[in-house]
C-alpha beads as a LAMMPS data file, in Angstrom:
LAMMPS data file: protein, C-alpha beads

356 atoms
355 bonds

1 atom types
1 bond types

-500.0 500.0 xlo xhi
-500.0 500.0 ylo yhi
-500.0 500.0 zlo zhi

Masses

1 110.0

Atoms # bond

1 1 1 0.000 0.000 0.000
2 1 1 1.099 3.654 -0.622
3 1 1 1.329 6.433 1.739
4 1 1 -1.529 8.615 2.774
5 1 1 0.025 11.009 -0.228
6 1 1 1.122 8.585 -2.804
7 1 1 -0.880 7.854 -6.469
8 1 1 -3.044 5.209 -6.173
9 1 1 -0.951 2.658 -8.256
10 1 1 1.814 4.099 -6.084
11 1 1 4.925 5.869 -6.423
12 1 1 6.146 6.173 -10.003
13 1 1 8.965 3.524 -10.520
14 1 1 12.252 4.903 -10.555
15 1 1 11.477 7.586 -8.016
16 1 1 14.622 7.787 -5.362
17 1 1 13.621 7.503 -1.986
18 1 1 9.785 8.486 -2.992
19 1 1 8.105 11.421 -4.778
20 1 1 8.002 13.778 -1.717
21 1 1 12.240 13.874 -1.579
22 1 1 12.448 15.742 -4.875
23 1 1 10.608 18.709 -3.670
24 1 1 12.411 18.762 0.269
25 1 1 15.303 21.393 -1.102
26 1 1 11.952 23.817 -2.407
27 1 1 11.099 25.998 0.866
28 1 1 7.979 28.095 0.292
29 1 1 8.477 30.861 3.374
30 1 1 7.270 34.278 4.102
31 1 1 9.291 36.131 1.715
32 1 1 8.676 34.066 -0.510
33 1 1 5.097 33.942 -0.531
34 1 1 5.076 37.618 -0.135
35 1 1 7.082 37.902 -3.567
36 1 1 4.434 36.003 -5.119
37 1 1 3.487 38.211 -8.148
38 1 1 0.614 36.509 -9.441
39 1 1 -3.056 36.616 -8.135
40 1 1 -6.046 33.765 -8.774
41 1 1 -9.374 35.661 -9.481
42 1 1 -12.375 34.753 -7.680
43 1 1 -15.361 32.622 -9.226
44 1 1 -17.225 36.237 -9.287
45 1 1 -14.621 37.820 -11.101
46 1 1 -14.107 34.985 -13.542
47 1 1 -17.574 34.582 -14.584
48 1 1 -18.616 38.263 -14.791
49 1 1 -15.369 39.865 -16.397
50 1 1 -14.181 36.453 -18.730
51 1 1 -11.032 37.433 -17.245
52 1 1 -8.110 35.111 -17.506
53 1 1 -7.740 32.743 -14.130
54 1 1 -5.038 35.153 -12.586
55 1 1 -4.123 38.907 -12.534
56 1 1 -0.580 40.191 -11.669
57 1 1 -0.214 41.670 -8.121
58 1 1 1.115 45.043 -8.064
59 1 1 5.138 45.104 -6.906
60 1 1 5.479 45.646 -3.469
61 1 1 6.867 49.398 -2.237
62 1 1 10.263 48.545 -1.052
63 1 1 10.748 51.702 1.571
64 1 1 12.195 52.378 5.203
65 1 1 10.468 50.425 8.025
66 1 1 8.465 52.142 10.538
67 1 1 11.376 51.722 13.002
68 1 1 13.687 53.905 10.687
69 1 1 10.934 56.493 9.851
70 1 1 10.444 57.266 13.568
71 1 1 14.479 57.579 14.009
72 1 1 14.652 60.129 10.813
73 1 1 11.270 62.141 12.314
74 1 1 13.791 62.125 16.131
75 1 1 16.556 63.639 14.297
76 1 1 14.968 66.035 12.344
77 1 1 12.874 67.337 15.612
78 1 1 16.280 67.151 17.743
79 1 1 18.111 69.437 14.853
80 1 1 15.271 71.553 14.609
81 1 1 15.238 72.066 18.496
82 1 1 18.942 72.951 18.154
83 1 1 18.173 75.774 15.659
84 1 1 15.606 76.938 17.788
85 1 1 17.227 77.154 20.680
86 1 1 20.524 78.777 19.319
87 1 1 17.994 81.870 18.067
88 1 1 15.721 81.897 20.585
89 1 1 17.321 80.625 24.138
90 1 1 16.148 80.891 27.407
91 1 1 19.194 82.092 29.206
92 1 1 19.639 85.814 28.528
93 1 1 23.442 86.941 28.030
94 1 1 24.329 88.579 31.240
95 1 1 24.914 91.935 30.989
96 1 1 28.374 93.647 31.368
97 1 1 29.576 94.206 34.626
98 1 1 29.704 97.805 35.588
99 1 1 33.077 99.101 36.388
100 1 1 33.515 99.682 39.995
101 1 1 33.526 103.158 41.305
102 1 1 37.387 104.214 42.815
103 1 1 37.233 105.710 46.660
104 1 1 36.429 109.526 47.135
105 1 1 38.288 110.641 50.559
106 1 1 38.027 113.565 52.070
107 1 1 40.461 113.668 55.102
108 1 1 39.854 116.902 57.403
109 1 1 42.145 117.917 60.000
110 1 1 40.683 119.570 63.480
111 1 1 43.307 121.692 65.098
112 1 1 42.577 122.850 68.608
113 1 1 42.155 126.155 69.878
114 1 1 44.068 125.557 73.261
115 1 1 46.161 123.211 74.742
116 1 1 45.191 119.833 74.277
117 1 1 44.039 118.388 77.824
118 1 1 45.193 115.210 79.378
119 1 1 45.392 113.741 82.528
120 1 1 47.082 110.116 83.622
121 1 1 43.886 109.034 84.651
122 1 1 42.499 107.462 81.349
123 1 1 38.703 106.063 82.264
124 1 1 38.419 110.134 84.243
125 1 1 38.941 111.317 80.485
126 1 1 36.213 109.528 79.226
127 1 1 33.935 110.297 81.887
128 1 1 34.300 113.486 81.567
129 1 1 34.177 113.762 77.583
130 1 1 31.300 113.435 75.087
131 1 1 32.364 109.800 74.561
132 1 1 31.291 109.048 78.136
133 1 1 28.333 106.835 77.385
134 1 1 30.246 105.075 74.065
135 1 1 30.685 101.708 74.183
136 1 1 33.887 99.712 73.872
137 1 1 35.034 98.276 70.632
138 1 1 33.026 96.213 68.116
139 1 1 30.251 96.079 70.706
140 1 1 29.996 100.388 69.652
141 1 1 29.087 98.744 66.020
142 1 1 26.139 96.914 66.403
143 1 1 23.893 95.602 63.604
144 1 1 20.413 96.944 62.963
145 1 1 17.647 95.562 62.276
146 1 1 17.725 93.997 58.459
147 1 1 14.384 94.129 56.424
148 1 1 14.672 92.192 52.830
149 1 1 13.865 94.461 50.038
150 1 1 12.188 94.057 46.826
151 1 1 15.063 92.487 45.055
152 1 1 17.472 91.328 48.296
153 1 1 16.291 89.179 50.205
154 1 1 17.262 89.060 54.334
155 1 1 20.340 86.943 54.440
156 1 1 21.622 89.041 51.751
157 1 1 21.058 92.621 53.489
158 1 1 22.273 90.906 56.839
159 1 1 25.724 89.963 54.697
160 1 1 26.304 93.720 53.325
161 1 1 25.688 95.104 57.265
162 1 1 28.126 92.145 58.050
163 1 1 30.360 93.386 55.636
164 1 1 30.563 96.784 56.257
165 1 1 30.451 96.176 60.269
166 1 1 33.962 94.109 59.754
167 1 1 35.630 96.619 57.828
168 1 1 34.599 99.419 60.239
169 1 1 35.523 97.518 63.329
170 1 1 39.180 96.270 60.949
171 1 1 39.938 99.979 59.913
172 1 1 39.368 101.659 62.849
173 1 1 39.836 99.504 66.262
174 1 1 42.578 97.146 65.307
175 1 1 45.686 97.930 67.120
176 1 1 47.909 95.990 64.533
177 1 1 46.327 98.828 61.777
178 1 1 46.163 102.340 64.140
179 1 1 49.544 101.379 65.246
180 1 1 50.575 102.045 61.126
181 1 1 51.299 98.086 60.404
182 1 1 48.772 95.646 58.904
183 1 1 46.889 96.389 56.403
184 1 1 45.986 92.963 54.806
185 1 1 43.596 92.564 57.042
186 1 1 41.536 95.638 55.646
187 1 1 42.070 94.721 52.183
188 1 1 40.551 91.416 51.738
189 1 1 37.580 93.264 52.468
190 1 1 37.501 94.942 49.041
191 1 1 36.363 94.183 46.147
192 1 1 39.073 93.144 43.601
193 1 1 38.328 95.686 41.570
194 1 1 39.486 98.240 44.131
195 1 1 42.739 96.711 44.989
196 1 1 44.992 98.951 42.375
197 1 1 43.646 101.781 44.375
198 1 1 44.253 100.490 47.540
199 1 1 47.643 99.589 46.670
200 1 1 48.858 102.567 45.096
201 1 1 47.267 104.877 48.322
202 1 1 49.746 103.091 50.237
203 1 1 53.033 102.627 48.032
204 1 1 52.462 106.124 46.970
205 1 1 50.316 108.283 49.037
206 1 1 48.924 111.220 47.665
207 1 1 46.802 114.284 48.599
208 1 1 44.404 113.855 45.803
209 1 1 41.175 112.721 46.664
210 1 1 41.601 109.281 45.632
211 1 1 45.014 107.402 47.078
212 1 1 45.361 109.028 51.272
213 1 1 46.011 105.371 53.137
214 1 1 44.287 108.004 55.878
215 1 1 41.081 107.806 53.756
216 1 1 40.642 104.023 53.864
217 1 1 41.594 103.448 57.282
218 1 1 42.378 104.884 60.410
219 1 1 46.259 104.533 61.776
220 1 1 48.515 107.028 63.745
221 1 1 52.473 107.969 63.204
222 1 1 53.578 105.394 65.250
223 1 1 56.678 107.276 66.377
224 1 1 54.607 109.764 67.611
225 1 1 51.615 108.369 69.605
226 1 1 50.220 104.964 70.953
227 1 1 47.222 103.598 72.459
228 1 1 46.887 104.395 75.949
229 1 1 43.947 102.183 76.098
230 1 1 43.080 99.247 73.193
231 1 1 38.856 99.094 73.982
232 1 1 38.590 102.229 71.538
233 1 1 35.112 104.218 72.625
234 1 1 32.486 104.331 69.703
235 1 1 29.323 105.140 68.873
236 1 1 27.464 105.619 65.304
237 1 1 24.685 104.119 63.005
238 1 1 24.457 101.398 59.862
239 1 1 21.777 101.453 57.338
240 1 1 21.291 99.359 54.330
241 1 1 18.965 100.293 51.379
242 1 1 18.415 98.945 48.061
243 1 1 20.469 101.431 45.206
244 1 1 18.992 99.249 42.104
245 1 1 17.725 95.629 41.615
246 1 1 21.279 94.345 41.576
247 1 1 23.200 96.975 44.108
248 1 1 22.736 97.280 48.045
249 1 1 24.045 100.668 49.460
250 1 1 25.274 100.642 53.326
251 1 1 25.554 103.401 55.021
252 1 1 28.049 104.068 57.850
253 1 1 28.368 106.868 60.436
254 1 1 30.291 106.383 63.560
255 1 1 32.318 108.333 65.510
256 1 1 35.827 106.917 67.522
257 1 1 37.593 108.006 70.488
258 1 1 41.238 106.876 71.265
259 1 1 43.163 107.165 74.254
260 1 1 46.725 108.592 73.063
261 1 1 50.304 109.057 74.597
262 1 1 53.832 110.073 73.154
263 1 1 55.289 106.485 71.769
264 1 1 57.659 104.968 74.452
265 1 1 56.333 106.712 77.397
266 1 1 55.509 104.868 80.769
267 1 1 52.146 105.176 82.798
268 1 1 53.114 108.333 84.397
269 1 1 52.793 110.578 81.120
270 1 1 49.576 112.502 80.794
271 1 1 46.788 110.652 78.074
272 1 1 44.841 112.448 75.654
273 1 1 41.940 111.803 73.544
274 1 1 41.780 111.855 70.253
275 1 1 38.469 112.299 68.177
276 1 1 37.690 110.568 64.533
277 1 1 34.453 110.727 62.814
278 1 1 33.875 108.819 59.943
279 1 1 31.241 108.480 57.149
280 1 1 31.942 105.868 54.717
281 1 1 29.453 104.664 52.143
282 1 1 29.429 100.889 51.058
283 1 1 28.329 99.284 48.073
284 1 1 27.936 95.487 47.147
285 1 1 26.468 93.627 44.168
286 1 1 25.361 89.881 44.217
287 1 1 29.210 88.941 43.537
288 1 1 30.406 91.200 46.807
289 1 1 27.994 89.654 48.995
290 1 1 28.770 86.031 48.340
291 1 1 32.152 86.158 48.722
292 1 1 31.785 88.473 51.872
293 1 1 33.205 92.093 50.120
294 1 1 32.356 95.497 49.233
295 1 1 33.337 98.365 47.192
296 1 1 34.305 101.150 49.554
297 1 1 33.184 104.659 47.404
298 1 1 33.087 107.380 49.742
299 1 1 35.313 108.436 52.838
300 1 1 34.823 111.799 55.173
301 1 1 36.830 111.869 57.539
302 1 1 37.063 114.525 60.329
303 1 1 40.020 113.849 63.100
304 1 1 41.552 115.876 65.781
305 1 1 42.991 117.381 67.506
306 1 1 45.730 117.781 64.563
307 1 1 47.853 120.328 63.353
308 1 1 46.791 121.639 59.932
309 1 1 49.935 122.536 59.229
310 1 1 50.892 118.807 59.369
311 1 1 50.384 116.184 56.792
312 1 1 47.569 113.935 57.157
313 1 1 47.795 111.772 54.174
314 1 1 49.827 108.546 55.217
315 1 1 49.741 108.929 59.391
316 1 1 47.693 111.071 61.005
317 1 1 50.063 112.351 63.871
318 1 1 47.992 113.592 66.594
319 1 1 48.451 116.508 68.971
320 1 1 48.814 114.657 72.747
321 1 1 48.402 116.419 75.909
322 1 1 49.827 119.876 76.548
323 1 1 50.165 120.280 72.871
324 1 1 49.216 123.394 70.872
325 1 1 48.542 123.836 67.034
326 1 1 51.132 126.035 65.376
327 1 1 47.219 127.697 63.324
328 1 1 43.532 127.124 63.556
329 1 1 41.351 126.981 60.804
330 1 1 37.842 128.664 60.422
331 1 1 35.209 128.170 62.662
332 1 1 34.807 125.487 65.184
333 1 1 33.851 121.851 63.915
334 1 1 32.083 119.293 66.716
335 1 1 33.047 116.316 65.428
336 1 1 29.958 114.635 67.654
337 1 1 27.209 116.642 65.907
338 1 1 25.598 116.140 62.869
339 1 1 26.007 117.098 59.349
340 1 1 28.971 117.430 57.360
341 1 1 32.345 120.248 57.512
342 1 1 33.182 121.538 54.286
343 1 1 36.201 122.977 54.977
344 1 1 40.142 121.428 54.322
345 1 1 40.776 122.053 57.992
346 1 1 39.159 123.303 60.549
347 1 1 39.366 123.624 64.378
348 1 1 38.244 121.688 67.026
349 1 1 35.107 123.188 69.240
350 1 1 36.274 123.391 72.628
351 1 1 33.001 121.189 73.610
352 1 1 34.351 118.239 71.941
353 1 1 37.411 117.573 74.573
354 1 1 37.007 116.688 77.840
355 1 1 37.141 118.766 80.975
356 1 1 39.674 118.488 83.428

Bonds

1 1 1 2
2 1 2 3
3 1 3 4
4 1 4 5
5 1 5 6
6 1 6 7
7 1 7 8
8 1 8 9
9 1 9 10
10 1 10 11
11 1 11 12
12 1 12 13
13 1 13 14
14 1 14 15
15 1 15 16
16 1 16 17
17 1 17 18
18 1 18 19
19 1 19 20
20 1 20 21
21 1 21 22
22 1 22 23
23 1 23 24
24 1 24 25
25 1 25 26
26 1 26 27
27 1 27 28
28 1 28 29
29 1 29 30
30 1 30 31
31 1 31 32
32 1 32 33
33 1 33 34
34 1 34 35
35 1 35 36
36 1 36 37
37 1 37 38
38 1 38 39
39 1 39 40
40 1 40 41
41 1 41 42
42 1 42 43
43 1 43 44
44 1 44 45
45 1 45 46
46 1 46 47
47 1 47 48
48 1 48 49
49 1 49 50
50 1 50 51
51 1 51 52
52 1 52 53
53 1 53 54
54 1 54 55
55 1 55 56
56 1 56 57
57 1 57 58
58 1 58 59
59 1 59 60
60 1 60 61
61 1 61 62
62 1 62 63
63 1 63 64
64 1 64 65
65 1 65 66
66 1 66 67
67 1 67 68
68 1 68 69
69 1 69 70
70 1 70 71
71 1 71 72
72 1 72 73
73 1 73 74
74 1 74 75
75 1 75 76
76 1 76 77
77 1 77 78
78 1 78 79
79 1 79 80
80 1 80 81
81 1 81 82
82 1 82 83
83 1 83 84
84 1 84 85
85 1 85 86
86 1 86 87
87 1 87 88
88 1 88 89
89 1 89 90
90 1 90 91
91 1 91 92
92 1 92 93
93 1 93 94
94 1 94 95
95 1 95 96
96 1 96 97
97 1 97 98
98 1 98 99
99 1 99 100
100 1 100 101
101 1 101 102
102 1 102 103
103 1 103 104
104 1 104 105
105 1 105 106
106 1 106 107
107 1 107 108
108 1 108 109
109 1 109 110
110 1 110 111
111 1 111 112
112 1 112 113
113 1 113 114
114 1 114 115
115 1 115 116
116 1 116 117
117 1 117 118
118 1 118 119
119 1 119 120
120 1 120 121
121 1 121 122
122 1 122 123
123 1 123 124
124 1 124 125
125 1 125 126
126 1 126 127
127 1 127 128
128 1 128 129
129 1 129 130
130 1 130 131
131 1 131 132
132 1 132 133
133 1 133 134
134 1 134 135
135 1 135 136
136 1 136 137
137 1 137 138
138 1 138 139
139 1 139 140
140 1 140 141
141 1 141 142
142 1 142 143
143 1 143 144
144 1 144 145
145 1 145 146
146 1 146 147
147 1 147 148
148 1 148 149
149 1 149 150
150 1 150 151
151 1 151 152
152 1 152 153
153 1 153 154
154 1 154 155
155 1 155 156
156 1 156 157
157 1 157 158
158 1 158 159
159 1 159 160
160 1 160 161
161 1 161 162
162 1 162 163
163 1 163 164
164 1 164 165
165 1 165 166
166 1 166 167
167 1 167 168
168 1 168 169
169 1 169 170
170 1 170 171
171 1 171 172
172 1 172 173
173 1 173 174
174 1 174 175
175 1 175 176
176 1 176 177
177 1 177 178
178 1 178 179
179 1 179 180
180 1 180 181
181 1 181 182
182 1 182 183
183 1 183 184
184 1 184 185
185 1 185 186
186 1 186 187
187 1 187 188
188 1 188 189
189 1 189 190
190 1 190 191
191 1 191 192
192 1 192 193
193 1 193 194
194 1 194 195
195 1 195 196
196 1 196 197
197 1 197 198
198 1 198 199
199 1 199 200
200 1 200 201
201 1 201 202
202 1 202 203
203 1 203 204
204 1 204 205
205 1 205 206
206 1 206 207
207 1 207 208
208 1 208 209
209 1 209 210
210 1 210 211
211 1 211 212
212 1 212 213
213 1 213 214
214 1 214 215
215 1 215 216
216 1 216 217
217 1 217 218
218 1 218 219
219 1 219 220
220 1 220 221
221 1 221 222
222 1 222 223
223 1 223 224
224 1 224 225
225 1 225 226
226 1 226 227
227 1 227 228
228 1 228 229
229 1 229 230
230 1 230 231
231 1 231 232
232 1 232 233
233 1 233 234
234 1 234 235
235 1 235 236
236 1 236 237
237 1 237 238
238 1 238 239
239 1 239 240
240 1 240 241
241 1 241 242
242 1 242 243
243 1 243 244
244 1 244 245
245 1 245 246
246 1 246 247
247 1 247 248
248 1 248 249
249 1 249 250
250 1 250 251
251 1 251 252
252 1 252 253
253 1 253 254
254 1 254 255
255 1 255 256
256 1 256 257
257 1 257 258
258 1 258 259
259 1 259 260
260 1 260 261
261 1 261 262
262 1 262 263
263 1 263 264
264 1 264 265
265 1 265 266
266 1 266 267
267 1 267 268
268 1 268 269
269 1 269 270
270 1 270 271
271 1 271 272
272 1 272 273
273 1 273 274
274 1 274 275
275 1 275 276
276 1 276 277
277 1 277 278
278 1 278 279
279 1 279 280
280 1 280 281
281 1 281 282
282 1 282 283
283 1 283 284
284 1 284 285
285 1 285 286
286 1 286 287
287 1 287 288
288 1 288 289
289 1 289 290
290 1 290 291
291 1 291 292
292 1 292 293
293 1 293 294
294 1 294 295
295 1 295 296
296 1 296 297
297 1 297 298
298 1 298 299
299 1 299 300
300 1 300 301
301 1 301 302
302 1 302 303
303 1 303 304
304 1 304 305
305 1 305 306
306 1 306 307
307 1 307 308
308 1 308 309
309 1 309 310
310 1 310 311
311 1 311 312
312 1 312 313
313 1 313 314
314 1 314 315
315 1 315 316
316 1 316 317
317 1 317 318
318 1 318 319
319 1 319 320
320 1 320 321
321 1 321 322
322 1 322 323
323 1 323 324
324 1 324 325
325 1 325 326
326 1 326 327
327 1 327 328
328 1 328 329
329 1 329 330
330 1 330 331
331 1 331 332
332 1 332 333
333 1 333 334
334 1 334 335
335 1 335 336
336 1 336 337
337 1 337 338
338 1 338 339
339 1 339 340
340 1 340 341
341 1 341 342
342 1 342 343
343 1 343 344
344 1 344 345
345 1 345 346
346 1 346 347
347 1 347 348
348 1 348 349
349 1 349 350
350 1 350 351
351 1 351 352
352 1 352 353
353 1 353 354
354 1 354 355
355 1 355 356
């Protein structure tokens, strides 16, 4: 009997191995079905059109696969982006930085219309002077009460009063700086931008406005005075206010007594006091505040009692007790009131020392 497959007189003699081997090496698969180019009609089609038995299929559209179209439709969206973006970015350029304004000083001596008074007994000096209610040191420097503002916030106010209280309390009650020797100290305080100035005040001092080591700091001729008494008296005001939305404006006005005696001289010699007012006016963009600086633009300075005779660029070199000034100046100036002297030198009001 034949297979399930085979004719029914069987396989055709001579056939190797059976009819089915012949055809084992043909493999009809996908590809090649899809290939197929020819068509059968349907029964409808045949009766109604007398078409022939098959119609050829139209070729198939040989194209990218959806897998590549969606890669080509990525790139072209991702370059598009990029031209997009380099026209129209988010981040704004930042604007140029404005240059930083150099230090106006005004340095004014106060000469004294008598002899200066002293006595040996320091703390009866400053009871009986206008300083007598001052307080000691840093503690005569005390920050106010910060309110944000409309572009600064809190923390940022606090750090320009923080600021401005360090170099106040640096270049004014530091014995190392009165005493005429560090000045590092004071000048990591400043912005960068102010450091040429700084610099050149002190290699070359000059009576200009712009470059008196006087104007950015207090500090005596050492080889004529020293401190009788390091807890410097002091008493003043800071205030903070918003210049622009990217500058914060501090405000200082304090006023400094020192106790003073001739350099070298034991605790016998008669002490003096000496008087500095000074009005300096801060300024500090985002770039100051974060890394704890400030860009110092205006110095007044009143100071006595000093001879205006005398140079007060580099040292101020005081008048100690007993001392007279070789000439006045115009009027009176209190250093201890309010508002501002106008003149290069003036003289000391007589209710500005103490009374002994």
């Amino acid at each position: 009997m034949g297979g399930p497959g085979d004719p029914p007189e069987g396989a055709p003699e001579g056939a190797p191995g059976g009819g089915e081997d012949e055809y084992r090496s043909v493999v009809f698969d996908e590809s090649f079905i899809r290939a197929a180019r020819l068509q059968e009609f349907s029964a409808q089609e045949r009766i109604a059109d007398h078409a022939p038995a098959v119609r050829r299929r139209p070729p198939l559209r040989r194209g990218l696969s959806r897998q590549a179209l969606v890669l080509v439709m990525l790139i072209a969206i991702a370059f598009g982006t990029a031209i997009y973006m380099g026209v129209r970015h988010p981040y704004q350029t930042p604007a140029a930085q404005e240059a930083v304004e150099p230090l106006r000083m005004t340095v004014i001596p106060l000469a004294p219309e008598g002899k200066v008074p002293g006595t040996a007994d320091t703390a009866y000096l400053y009871e009986h002077s206008p300083a007598a209610q001052f307080k000691s040191g840093a503690e005569g420097v005390p920050l106010p009460a910060s309110r944000r503002t409309a572009h600064f916030s809190d923390s940022q106010v606090v750090s320009a009063l923080s600021t401005a209280k360090d170099y106040i309390v640096r270049s004014s009650l530091d014995p190392d700086v009165l005493t005429g020797g560090e000045v590092r100290a004071v000048r990591v305080l400043l912005d960068p931008d102010q450091l040429g100035q700084f610099d050149q005040s002190f290699s070359r001092p000059t009576a200009d406005g712009r470059h008196a080591p006087t104007g950015w700091l207090v500090r005596f001729d050492p080889s004529r005075a020293e401190l009788a008494d390091r807890k410097v008296r002091v008493q003043g005001t800071l205030q903070a206010a918003e210049a622009d939305s990217s500058t914060l404006e501090v405000t200082a006005d304090h006023t400094f007594v020192y106790a003073l005696r001739p350099t070298g001289a034991d605790g016998k010699d008669e002490v003096s006091l000496f008087t500095v007012r000074r009005e300096l006016h801060f300024r500090f963009d985002r770039d100051d505040l974060r890394l704890h600086q400030g860009q110092l633009v205006v110095s007044y300075v009143q100071a006595g009692p000093l001879s205006c005779a005398e140079d007060s660029t580099n040292h101020l070199r005081p008048l100690l007790a007993g001392q007279t000034a070789k000439e006045g100046g115009p009027a009176g100036t209190d250093p201890y009131a309010t508002g501002s002297a106008t003149a290069l030198c003036g003289s000391l009001a007589t209710s500005a020392q103490p009374k002994v």
